[in-house]
C-alpha positions as CSV (number, residue, x, y, z in Angstrom):
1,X,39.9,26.8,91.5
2,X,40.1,30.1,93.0
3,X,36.8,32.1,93.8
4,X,36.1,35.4,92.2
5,X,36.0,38.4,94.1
6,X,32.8,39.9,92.8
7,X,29.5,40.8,94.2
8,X,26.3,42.4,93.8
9,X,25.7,45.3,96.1
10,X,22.7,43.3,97.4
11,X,25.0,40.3,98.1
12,X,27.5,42.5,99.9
13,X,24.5,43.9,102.1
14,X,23.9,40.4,102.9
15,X,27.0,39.8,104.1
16,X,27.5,43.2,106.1
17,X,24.0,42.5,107.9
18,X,25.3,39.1,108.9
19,X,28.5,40.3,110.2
20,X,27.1,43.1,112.2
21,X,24.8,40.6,113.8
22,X,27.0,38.4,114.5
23,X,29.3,41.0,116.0
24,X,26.9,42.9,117.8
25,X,23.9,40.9,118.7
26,X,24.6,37.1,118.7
27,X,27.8,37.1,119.9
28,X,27.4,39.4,123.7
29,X,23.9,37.5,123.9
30,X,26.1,34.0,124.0
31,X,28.6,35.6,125.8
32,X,26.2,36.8,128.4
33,X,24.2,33.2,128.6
34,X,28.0,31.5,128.8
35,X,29.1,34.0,131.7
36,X,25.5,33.1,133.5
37,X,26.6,29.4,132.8
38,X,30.1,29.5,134.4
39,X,28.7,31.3,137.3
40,X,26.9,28.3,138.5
41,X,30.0,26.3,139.4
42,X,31.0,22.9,137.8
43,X,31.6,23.6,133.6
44,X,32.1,20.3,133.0
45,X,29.3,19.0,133.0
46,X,27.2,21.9,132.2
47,X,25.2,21.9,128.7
48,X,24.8,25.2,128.4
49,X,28.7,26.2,128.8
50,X,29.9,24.1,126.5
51,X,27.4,24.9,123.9
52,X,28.0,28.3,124.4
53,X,31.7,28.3,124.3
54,X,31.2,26.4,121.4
55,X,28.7,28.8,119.6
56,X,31.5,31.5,120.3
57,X,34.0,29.4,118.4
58,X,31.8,29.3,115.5
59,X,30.3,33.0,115.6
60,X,34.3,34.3,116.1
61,X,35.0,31.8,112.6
62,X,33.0,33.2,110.9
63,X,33.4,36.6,112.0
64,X,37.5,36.4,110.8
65,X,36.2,34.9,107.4
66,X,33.4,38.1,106.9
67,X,36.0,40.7,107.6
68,X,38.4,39.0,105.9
69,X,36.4,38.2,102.6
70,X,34.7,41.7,102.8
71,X,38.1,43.1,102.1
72,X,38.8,41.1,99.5
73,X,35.5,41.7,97.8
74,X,35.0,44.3,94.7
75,X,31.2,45.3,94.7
76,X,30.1,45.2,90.9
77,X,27.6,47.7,90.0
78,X,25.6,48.1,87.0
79,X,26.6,49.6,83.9
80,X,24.6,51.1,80.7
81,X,27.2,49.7,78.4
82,X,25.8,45.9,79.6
83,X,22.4,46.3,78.3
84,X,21.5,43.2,75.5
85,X,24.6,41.1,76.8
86,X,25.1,38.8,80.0
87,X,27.6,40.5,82.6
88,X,27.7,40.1,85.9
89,X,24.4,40.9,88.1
90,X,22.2,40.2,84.9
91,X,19.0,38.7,84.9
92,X,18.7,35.8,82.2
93,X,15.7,33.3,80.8
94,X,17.1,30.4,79.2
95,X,15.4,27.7,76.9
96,X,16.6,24.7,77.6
97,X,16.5,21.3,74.8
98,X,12.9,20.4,76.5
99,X,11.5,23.9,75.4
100,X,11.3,25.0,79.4
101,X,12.2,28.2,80.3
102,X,14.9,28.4,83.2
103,X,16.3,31.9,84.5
104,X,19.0,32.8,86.4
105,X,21.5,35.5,87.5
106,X,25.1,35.9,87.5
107,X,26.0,36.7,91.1
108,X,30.0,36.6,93.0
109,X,30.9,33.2,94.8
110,X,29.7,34.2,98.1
111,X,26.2,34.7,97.3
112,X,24.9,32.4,95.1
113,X,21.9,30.4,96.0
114,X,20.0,27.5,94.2
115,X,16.6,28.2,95.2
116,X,16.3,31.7,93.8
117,X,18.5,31.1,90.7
118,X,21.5,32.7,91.3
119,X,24.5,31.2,90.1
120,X,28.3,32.0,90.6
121,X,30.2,33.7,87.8
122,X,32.7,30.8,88.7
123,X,30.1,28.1,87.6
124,X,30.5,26.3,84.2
125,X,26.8,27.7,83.4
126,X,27.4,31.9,84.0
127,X,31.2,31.4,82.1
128,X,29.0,30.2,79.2
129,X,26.6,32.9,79.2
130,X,29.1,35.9,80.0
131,X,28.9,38.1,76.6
132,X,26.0,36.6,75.3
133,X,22.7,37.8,74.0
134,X,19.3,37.3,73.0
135,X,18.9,34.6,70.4
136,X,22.3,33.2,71.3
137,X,23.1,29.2,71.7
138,X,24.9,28.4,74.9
139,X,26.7,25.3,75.3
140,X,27.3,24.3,78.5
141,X,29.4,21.5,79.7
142,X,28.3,19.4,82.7
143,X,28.9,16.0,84.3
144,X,26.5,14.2,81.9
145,X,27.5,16.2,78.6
146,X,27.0,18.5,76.3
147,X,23.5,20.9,77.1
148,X,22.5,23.2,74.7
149,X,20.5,26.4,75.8
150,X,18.8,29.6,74.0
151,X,19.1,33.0,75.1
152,X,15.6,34.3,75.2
153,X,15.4,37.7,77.9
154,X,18.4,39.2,79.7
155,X,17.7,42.2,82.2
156,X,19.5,44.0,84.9
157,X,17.3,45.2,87.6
């Protein structure tokens, strides 16, 4: 399945801040420590060189995928029409079948995160919730069935 190209403006400060530090910290700081490295003769055997010309490899990856993705990337911003619905960036509390209250945010591909309840709008959880509002079942399909789930808050910071 294809990712979406949507993000939060906080998500695509994320991934600006990364790529500038990557770009202009990380990588002439490995640079430096792997031209100090080859300086001292004999790179094959020396740690430091090949972990540094390593570390380059990775930093220049994933420096081509950041400016790559950035301009692919539409930055979604909040609207006053969304108010009382789920849309992307919005804030929701769920009630799950055991009465506990879950809450989560609809966020692009490249910034969700488990821990702090941000889900992609590519998941089969935010496709559920997109249009919904308060007082509004959500099924949800997942590997072990059929979850049912009450709307109970939505907000947009």
């Amino acid at each position: 399945m294809r990712k979406s190209n949507y993000i939060t403006r906080e998500g695509w400060d994320r991934l600006d801040k990364e790529l500038k530090y990557l770009w202009k910290e990380e990588r002439p700081r490995i640079t430096r420590s792997v031209s100090e490295a080859a300086a001292q003769g004999d790179r094959s055997e020396n740690a430091e060189y090949i972990y540094g010309k390593k570390r380059l490899r990775e930093i220049d990856r994933r420096v081509r995928f950041l400016v790559k993705r950035t301009e692919e990337l539409t930055i979604v911003y909040y609207d006053a029409k969304q108010e009382g619905k789920v849309f992307f960036g919005a804030w929701v509390t769920l009630l799950n079948e055991d009465d506990q209250e879950v809450t989560y945010r609809v966020v692009g591909p490249d910034e969700w995160n488990a821990k702090t309840g941000e889900i992609s709008i590519d998941s089969p959880m935010a496709r559920a919730l997109i249009g919904k509002a308060v007082d509004d079942e959500v099924v949800v399909k997942t590997p072990e069935g059929e979850r049912v789930f009450d709307v109970v808050k939505i907000w947009y910071k």
